[in-house]
C-alpha positions as CSV (number, residue, x, y, z in Angstrom):
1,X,32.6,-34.0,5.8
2,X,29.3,-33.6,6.1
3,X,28.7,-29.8,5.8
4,X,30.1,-30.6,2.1
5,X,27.8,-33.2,1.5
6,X,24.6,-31.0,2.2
7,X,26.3,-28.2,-0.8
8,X,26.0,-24.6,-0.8
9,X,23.0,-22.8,0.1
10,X,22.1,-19.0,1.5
11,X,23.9,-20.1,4.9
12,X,27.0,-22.0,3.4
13,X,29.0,-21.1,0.3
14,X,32.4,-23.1,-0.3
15,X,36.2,-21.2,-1.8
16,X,39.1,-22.1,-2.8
17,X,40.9,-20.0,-1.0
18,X,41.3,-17.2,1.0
19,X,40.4,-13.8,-0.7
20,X,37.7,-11.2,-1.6
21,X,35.4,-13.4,-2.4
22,X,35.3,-14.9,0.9
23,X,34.9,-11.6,2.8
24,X,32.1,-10.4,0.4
25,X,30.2,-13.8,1.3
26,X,30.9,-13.3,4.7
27,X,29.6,-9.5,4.2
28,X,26.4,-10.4,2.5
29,X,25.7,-13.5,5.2
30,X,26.0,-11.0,8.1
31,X,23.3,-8.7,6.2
32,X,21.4,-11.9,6.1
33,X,20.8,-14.3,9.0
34,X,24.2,-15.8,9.2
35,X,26.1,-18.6,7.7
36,X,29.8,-20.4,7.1
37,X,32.2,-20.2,4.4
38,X,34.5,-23.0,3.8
39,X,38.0,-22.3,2.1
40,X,39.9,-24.9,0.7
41,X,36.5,-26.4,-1.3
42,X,35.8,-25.9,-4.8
43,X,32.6,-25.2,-6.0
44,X,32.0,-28.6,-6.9
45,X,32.4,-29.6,-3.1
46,X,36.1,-31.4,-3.6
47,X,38.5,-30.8,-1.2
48,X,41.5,-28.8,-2.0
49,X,42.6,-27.4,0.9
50,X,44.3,-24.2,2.5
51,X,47.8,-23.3,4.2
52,X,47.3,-23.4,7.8
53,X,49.4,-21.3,10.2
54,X,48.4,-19.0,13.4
55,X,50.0,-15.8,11.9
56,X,48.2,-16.5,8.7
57,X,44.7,-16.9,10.4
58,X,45.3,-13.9,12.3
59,X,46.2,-12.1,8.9
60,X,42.9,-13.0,7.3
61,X,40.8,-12.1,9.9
62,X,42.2,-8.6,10.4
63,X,42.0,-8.6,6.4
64,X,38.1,-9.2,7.3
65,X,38.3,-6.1,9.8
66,X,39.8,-3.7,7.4
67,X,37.8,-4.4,4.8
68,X,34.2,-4.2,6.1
69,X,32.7,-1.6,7.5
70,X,31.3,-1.7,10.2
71,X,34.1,-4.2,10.5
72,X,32.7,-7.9,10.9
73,X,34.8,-10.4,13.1
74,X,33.9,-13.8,12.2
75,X,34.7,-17.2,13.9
76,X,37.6,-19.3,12.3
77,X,38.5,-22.5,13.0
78,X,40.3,-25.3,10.9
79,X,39.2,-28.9,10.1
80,X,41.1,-31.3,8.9
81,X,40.4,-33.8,5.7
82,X,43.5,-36.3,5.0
83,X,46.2,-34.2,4.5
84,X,44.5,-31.2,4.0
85,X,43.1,-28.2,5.8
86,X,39.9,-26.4,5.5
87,X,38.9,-23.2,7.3
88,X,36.0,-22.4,8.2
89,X,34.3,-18.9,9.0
90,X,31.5,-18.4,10.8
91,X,29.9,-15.3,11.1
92,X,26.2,-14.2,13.1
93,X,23.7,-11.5,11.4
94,X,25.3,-8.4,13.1
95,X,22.6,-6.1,14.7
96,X,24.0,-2.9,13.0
97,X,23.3,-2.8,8.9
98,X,23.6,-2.8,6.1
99,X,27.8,-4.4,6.2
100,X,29.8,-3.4,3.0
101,X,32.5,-4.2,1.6
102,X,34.6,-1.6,0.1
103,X,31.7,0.5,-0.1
104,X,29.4,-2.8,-2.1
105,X,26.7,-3.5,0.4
106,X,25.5,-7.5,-0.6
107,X,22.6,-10.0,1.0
108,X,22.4,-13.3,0.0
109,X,19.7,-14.8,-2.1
110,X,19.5,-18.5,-2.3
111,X,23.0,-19.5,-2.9
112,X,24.6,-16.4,-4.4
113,X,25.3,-13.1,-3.4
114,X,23.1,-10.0,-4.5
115,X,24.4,-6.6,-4.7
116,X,21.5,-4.6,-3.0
117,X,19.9,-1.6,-4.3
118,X,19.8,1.7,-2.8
119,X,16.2,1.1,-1.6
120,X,17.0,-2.3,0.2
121,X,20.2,-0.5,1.7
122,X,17.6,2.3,3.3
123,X,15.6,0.1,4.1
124,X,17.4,-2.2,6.1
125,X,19.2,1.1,7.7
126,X,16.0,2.2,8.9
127,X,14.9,-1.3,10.5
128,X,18.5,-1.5,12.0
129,X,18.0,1.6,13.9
130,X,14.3,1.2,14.7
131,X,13.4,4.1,12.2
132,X,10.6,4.5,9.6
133,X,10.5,6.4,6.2
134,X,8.0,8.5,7.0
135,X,9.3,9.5,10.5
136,X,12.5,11.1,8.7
137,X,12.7,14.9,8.5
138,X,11.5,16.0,5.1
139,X,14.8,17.8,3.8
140,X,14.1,21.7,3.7
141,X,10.6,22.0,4.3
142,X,9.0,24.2,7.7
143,X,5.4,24.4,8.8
144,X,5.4,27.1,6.5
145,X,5.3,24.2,3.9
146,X,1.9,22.9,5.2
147,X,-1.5,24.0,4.2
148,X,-3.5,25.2,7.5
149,X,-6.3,23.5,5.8
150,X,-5.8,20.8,5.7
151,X,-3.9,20.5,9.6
152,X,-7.3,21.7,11.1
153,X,-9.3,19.5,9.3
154,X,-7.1,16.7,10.6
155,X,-8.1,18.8,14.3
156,X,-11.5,18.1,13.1
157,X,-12.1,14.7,12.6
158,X,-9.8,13.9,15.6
159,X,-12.6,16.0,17.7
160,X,-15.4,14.3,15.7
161,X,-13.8,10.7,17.1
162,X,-13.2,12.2,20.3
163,X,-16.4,13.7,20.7
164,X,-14.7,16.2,22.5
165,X,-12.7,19.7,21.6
166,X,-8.7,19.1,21.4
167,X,-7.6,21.5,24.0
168,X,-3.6,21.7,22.1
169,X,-2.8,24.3,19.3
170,X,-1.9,22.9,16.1
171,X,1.8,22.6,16.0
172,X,1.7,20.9,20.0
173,X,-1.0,18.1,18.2
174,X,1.2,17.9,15.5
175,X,4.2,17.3,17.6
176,X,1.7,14.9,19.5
177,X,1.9,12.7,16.7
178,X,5.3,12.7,16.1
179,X,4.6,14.7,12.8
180,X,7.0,17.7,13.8
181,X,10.6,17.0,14.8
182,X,12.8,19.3,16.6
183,X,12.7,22.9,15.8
184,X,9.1,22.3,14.3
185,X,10.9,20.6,11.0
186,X,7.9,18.4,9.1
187,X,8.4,14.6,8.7
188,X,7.5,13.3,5.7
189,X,4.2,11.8,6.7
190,X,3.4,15.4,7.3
191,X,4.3,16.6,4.0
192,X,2.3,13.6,2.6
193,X,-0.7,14.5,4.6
194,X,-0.9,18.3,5.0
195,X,2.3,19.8,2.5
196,X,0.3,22.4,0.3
197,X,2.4,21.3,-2.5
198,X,2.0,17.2,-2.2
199,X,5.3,15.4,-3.4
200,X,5.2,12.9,-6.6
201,X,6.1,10.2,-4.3
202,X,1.9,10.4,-3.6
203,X,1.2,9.8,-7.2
204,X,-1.4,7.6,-7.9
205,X,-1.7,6.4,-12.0
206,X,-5.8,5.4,-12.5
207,X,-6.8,4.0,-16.1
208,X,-10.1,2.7,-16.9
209,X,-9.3,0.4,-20.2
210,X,-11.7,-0.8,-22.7
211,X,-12.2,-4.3,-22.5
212,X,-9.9,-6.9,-21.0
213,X,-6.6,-5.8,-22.1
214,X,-4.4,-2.8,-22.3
215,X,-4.6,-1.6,-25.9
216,X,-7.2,1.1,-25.1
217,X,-8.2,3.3,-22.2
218,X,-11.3,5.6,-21.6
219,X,-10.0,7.7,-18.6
220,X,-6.1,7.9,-17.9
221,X,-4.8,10.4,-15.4
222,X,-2.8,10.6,-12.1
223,X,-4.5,11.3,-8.8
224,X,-1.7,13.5,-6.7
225,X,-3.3,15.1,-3.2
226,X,-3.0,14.6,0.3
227,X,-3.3,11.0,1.5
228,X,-6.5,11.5,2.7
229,X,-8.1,13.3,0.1
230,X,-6.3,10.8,-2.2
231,X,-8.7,8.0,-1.3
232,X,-11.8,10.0,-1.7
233,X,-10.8,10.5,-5.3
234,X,-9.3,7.2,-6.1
235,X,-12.7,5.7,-4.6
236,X,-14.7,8.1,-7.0
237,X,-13.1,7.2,-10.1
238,X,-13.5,3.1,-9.0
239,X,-17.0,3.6,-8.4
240,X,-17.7,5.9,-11.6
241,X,-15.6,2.9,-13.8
242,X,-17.9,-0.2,-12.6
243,X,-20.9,-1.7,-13.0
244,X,-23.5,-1.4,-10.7
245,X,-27.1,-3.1,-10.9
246,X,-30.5,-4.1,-9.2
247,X,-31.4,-7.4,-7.5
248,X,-34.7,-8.5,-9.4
249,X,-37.6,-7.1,-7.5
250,X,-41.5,-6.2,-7.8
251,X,-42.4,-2.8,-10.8
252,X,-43.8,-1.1,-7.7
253,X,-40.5,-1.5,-5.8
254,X,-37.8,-1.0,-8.8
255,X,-37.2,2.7,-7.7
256,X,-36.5,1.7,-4.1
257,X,-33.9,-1.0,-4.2
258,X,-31.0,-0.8,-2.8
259,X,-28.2,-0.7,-5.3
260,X,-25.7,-3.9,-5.9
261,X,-22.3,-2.8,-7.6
262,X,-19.8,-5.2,-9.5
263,X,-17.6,-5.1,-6.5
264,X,-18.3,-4.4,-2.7
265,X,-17.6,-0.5,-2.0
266,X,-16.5,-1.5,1.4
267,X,-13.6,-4.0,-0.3
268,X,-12.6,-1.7,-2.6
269,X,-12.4,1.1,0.4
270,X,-10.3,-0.9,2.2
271,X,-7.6,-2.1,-0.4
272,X,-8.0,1.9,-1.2
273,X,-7.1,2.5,2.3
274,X,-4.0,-0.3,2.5
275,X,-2.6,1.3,-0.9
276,X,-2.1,4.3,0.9
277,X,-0.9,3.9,4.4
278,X,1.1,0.8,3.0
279,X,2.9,2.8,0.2
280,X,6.6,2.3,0.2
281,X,6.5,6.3,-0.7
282,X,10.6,6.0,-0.9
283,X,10.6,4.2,-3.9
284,X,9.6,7.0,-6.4
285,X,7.0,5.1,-8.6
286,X,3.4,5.6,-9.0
287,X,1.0,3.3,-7.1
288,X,-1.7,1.9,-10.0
289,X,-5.3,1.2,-10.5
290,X,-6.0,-0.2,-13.5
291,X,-9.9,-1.0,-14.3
292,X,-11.1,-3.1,-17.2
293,X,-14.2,-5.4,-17.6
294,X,-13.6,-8.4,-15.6
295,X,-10.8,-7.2,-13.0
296,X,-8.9,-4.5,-11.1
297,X,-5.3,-4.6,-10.7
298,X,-3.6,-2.4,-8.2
299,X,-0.2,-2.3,-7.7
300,X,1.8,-0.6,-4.7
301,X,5.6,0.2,-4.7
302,X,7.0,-2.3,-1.6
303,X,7.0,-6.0,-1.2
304,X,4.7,-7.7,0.7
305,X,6.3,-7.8,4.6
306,X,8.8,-11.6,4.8
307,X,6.3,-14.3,5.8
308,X,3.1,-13.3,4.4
309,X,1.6,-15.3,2.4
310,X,-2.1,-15.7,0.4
311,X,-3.2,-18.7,2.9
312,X,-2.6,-16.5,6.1
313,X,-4.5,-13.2,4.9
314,X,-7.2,-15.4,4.0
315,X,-7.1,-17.3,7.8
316,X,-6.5,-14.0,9.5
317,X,-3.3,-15.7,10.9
318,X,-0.5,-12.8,10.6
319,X,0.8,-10.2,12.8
320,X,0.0,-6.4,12.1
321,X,3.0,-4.6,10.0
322,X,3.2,-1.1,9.2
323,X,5.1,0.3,6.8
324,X,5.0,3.8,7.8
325,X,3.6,4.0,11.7
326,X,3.1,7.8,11.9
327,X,0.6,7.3,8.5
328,X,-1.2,4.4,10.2
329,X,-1.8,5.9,13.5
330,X,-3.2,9.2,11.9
331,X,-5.8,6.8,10.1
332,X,-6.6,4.7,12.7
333,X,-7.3,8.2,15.0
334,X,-9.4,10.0,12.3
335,X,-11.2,6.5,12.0
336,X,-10.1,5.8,8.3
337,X,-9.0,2.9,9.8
338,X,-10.4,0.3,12.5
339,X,-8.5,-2.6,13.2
340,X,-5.0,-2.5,12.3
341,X,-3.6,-5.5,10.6
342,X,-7.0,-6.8,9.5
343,X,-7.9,-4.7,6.7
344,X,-6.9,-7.6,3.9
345,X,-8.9,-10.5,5.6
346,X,-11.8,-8.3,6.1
347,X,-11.3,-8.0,1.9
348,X,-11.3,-11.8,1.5
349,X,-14.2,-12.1,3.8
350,X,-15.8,-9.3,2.0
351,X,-15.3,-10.4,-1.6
352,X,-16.7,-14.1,-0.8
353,X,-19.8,-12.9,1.1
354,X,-20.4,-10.8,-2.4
355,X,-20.1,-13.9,-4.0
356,X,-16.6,-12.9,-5.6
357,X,-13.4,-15.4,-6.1
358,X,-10.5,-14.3,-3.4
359,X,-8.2,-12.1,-4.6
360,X,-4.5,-12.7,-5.8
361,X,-1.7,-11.2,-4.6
362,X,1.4,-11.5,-5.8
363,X,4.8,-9.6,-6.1
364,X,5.8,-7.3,-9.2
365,X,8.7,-5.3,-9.9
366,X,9.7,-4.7,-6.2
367,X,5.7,-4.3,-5.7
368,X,2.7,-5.7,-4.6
369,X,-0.3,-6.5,-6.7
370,X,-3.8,-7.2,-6.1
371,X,-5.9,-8.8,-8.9
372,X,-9.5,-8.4,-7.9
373,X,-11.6,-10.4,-10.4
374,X,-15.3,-9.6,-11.5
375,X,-17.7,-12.6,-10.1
376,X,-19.4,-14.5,-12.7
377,X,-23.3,-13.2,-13.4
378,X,-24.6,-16.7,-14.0
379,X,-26.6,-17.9,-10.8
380,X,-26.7,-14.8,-9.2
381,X,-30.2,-12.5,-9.1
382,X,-29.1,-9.7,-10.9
383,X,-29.7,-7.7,-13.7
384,X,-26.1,-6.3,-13.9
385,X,-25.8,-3.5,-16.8
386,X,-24.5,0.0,-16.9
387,X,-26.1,2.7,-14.6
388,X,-27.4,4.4,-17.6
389,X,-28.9,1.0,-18.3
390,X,-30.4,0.6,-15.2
391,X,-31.8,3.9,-15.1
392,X,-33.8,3.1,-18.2
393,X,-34.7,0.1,-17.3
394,X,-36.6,1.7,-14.3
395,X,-37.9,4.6,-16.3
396,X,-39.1,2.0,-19.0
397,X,-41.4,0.0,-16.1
398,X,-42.8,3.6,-14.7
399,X,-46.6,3.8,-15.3
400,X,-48.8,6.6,-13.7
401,X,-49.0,5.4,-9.8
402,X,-44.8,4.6,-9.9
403,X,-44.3,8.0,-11.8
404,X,-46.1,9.8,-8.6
405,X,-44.1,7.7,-6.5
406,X,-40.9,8.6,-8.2
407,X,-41.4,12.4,-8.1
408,X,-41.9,12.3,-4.3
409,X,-38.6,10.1,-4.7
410,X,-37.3,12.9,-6.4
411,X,-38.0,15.1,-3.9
412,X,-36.5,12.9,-0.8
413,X,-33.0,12.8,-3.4
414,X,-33.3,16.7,-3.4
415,X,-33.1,16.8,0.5
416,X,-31.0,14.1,1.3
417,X,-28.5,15.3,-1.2
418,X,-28.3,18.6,0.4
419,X,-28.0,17.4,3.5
420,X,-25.2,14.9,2.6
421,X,-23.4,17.9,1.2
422,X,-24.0,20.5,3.9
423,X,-22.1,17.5,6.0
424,X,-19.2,17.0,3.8
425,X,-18.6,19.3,0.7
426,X,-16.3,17.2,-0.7
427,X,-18.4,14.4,-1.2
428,X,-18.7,12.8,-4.9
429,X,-21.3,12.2,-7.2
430,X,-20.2,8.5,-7.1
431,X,-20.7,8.4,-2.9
432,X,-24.0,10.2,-3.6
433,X,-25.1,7.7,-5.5
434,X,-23.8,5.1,-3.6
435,X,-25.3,6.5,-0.5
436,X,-28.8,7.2,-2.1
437,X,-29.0,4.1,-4.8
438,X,-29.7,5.8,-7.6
439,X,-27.1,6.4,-10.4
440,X,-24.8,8.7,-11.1
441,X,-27.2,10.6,-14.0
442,X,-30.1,10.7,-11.3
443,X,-27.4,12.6,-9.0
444,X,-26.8,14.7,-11.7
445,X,-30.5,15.6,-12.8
446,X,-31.4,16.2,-8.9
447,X,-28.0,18.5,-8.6
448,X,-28.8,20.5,-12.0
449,X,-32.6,21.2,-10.3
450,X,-30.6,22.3,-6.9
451,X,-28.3,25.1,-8.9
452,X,-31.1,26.5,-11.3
453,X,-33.0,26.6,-7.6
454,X,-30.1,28.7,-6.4
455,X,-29.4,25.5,-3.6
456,X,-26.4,24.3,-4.9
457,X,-23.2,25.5,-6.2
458,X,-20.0,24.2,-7.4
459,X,-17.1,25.6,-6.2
460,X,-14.0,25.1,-8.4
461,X,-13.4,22.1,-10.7
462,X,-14.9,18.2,-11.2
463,X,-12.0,17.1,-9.6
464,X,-10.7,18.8,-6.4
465,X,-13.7,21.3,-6.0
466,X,-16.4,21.3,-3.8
467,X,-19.6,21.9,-2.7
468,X,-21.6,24.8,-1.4
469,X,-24.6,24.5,-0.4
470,X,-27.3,27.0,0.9
């Protein structure tokens, strides 16, 4: 027979005989695409064949019913080898899922079944019934549970892309979005972006290490706000934790250059950006973003969506997935986000315009990760070094017409500063210095002048605080 000859695979397993183990393949295919199981065939593909009778075949396939829920009803027929018998169920993916058996949901995987997890289980739920994660109710939490805040800020940069005032109150924009369901109960994108206490789930763990290994760290701590504020401060702590340099240039025009950092900003923003709205939140871990000297590694509970791969990221040639919709259209309307579904390719094209190797991306512990490597100084015009560096190196080259120059440079900093600040008060010192091209101790020495002047104060601390300027 030739189905025998081809040997089991994740659409065709062979039994003995009838039994449990039959009705769990049969389970697990129907979770997975389809397939046949032969009984009366040992695992080694011999024939051994069944009893054959009409009351028996009616027997095992009500056994099938009973014990599957919902109840599968697979396709038998009988062929025959010699003298012998062999039955042969088929059964088609079933459009509502997961299928268990006895209560044991299985998929199959390669040749074998695999008992699934309680996150695969949810997950396939929720794709079975057209349903995301983050459109769920959040369990026990009212609009009482969200920060005003932060919901009218949301109204704000909605207007700001509108150009226009939003003529709704904040619950009916809310509801707009699909962000309230009935009875005004939060979903658990809005907990995520406006809850005034924001769940673990949001976690984010950010280690700069020494060197090129694990064994010591400089900063280690865990970034846990909303989603937007989230990539503001995991962007801060990537930008403060890499080098940035100077592209070789005339004494006279050191102090205006435009800065050139170990990795392009606008990369790193949008791998930032994907971490977030891509988050399988569900999942419990911490996303990671681990710094050393050469690379970055992030890594982001959830696989990569089935039929991705590194070649079509890189072409462009793959349709848009969201994980959690209600996350990605708030993004894409506050203008976090552009084009949805390009955000990776416009990394790869991105990282090789900077001169960069493409990234890696690979799957991890029921994750994705992103391995971002630092490209190689050699043959490139730059005089890479630490900020501090490079602020002494500019100081160092200073004579008495550049020192003039630089105080009146001082002076533009003081101004633009304050007006970057009067604009958003929750800006960084790391996008000030991005933004201005000077480092992060000129931002410093400029903001110090601004408070003894009475300009500038900080409200609250480093990290979370902000800005108030007069």
């Amino acid at each position: 027979m030739r189905l025998i000859k081809d040997g089991e695979s994740s659409v065709l397993e062979f039994k003995e005989s009838f039994g449990d183990g039959v009705i769990e393949t049969l389970a697990a295919m129907a979770n997975s695409g389809g397939g046949r199981v032969l009984a009366g065939v040992t695992d080694a593909g011999v024939i051994c064949g069944v009893a054959w009778s009409q009351q028996g075949a009616a027997a095992w396939l009500n056994e099938v019913k009973q014990k599957t829920s919902p109840s599968l009803y697979p396709d038998l027929h009988f062929l025959r080898a010699g003298d012998s018998r062999v039955a042969v169920f088929t059964i088609k993916e079933v459009p509502i899922k997961p299928v268990s058996m006895r209560g044991r949901c299985l998929a199959r995987r390669g040749a074998a079944n695999h008992l699934m997890s309680l996150q695969e289980i949810a997950d396939m739920y929720l794709k079975t019934y057209n349903l995301s994660w983050d459109s769920l109710p959040d369990p026990g939490k009212s609009t009482s549970d969200l920060a005003s805040a932060k919901v009218e800020r949301f109204r704000n940069l909605l207007e700001k892309q509108a150009a226009a005032a939003l003529p709704e109150d904040s619950f009916t924009l809310l509801k707009k979005f699909s962000l309230l369901r009935e009875e005004k109960a939060p979903t658990f994108a809005a907990s995520l972006l406006f809850g005034k206490t924001t769940p673990l789930s949001a976690a984010v763990h950010a280690v700069r290490f020494k060197g090129t290994d694990k064994e010591e760290s400089s900063e280690d701590f865990y970034i846990q706000e909303d989603l937007v504020s989230e990539i503001e401060l995991i962007m801060a702590f990537m930008l403060g934790n890499i080098k940035r340099g100077v592209k070789k240039a005339p004494v006279s025009r050191q102090l205006t250059h435009d800065p050139v950092w170990q990795y392009p900003p606008e990369a790193l923003r949008e791998l930032v950006i994907n971490l977030v709205v891509h988050r399988d939140y569900h999942n419990g871990s911490p996303s990671c973003v681990f710094i050393f000297d050469d690379r970055i590694e992030m890594w982001n509970p959830g696989e990569m969506p089935k039929g991705l791969s590194l070649d079509k990221i890189q072409s462009g040639d793959y349709a848009p997935s969201a994980r959690n919709p209600l996350i990605t259209r708030v993004f894409k309307e506050i203008g976090l986000i552009e084009n949805i579904g390009s955000g990776l390719h416009s990394v790869f094209t991105m990282i090789k315009k900077h001169g960069g190797p493409p990234p890696a991306i690979d799957s991890v512990s029921a994750g994705t990760r992103i391995v971002l490597r630092s490209a190689a100084a050699a043959g490139r015009e730059l005089a890479v070094g630490s900020q501090k560096g490079s602020q002494k190196n500019s100081l160092k080259a200073t004579n008495g017409k550049t020192a003039k120059s630089s105080l009146k440079s001082s002076q533009k900093s003081s101004q633009k500063i304050l007006k970057l600040i009067k604009s958003d008060p929750h800006i960084s010192i790391a996008e000030l210095a991005s933004l201005l091209g000077i480092s992060d101790r000129g931002v410093k020495n400029v903001l110090e002048s601004l408070k003894k002047a009475g300009l500038v104060k900080r409200i609250g601390p480093d990290r979370g605080g902000h800005w108030r300027a007069k």
